[in-house]
C-alpha positions in Angstrom: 3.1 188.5 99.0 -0.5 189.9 98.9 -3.5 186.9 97.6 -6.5 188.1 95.6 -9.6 186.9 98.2 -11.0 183.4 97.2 -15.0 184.3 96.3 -17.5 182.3 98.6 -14.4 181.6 101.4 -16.3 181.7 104.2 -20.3 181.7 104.3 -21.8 185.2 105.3 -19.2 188.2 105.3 -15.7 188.1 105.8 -14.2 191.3 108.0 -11.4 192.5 106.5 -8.4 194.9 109.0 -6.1 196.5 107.3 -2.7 195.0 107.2 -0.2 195.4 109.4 -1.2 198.6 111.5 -5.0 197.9 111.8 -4.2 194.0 112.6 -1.9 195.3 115.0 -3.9 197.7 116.6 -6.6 195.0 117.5 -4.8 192.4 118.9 -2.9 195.5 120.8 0.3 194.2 119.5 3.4 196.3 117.4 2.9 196.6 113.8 6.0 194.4 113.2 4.2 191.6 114.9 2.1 190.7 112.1 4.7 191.0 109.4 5.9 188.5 111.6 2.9 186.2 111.4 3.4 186.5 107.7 6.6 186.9 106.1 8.7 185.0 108.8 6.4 181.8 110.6 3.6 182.2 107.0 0.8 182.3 109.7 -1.3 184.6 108.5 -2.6 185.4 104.7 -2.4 189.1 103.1 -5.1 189.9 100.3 -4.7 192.8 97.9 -7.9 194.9 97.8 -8.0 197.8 95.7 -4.1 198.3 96.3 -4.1 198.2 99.8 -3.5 195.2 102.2 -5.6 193.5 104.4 -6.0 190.7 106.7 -9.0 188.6 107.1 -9.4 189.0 111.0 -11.4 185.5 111.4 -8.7 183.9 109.9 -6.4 185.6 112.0 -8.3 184.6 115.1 -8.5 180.9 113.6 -4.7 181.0 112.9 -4.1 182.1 116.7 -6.3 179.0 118.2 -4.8 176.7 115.5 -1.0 177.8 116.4 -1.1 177.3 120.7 -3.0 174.3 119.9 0.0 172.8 117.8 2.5 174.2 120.2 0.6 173.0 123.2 1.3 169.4 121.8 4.8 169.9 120.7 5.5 171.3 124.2 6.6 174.8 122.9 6.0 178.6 123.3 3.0 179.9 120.3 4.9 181.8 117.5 1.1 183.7 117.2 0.6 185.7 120.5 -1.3 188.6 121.5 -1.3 191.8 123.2 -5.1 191.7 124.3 -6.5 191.9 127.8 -7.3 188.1 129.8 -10.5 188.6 132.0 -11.2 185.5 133.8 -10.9 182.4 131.5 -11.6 184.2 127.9 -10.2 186.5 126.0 -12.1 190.2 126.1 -12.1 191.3 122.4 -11.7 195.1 121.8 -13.8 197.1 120.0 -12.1 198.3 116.8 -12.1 202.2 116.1 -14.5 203.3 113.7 -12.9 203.1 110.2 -10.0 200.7 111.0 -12.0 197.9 109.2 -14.0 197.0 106.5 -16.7 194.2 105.9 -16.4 193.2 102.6 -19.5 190.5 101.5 -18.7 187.5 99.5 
């Protein structure tokens, strides 16, 4: 179920990827995987813009870190994994295509 965006979330602007084949794309994962985040584990938020779905991808990200942290304690595998690249001891972030995202001010 798709949530109108809360005005004045998160300070400066909030980057918005369209839900589930853009979010997919970026974190180079299949677009069933964040349907997953959302409608099985409730993860991951989906906001309604103008019709269309989108995630907010720092809250994604946030999600990610907040999930292997909690399953790190519980001794357990992350429901929230992804498909991206590991060089050395961080995570290189791909650059999204041109038109697969939108930054939408507060």
């Amino acid at each position: 179920m798709a949530t109108e965006p809360t005005p004045n979330a998160a300070p400066g602007k909030r980057r918005f990827i369209p839900y589930p084949d853009g979010t997919a794309r970026h974190f180079n994962a299949s677009s069933r995987t964040p349907e997953n985040w959302h409608n099985v584990h409730g993860l991951i938020e989906v906001y309604e813009i103008d019709g269309k779905l989108y995630n907010d991808l720092d809250e994604v990200e946030r999600a990610m870190v907040a999930e292997a942290m909690l399953a790190k304690q519980e001794k357990r595998a992350p429901r929230m994994r992804d498909g991206r690249k590991r060089g050395g001891r961080a995570i290189r972030k791909l650059i999204a295509p041109v038109g697969s995202y939108e930054i939408v001010g507060d």
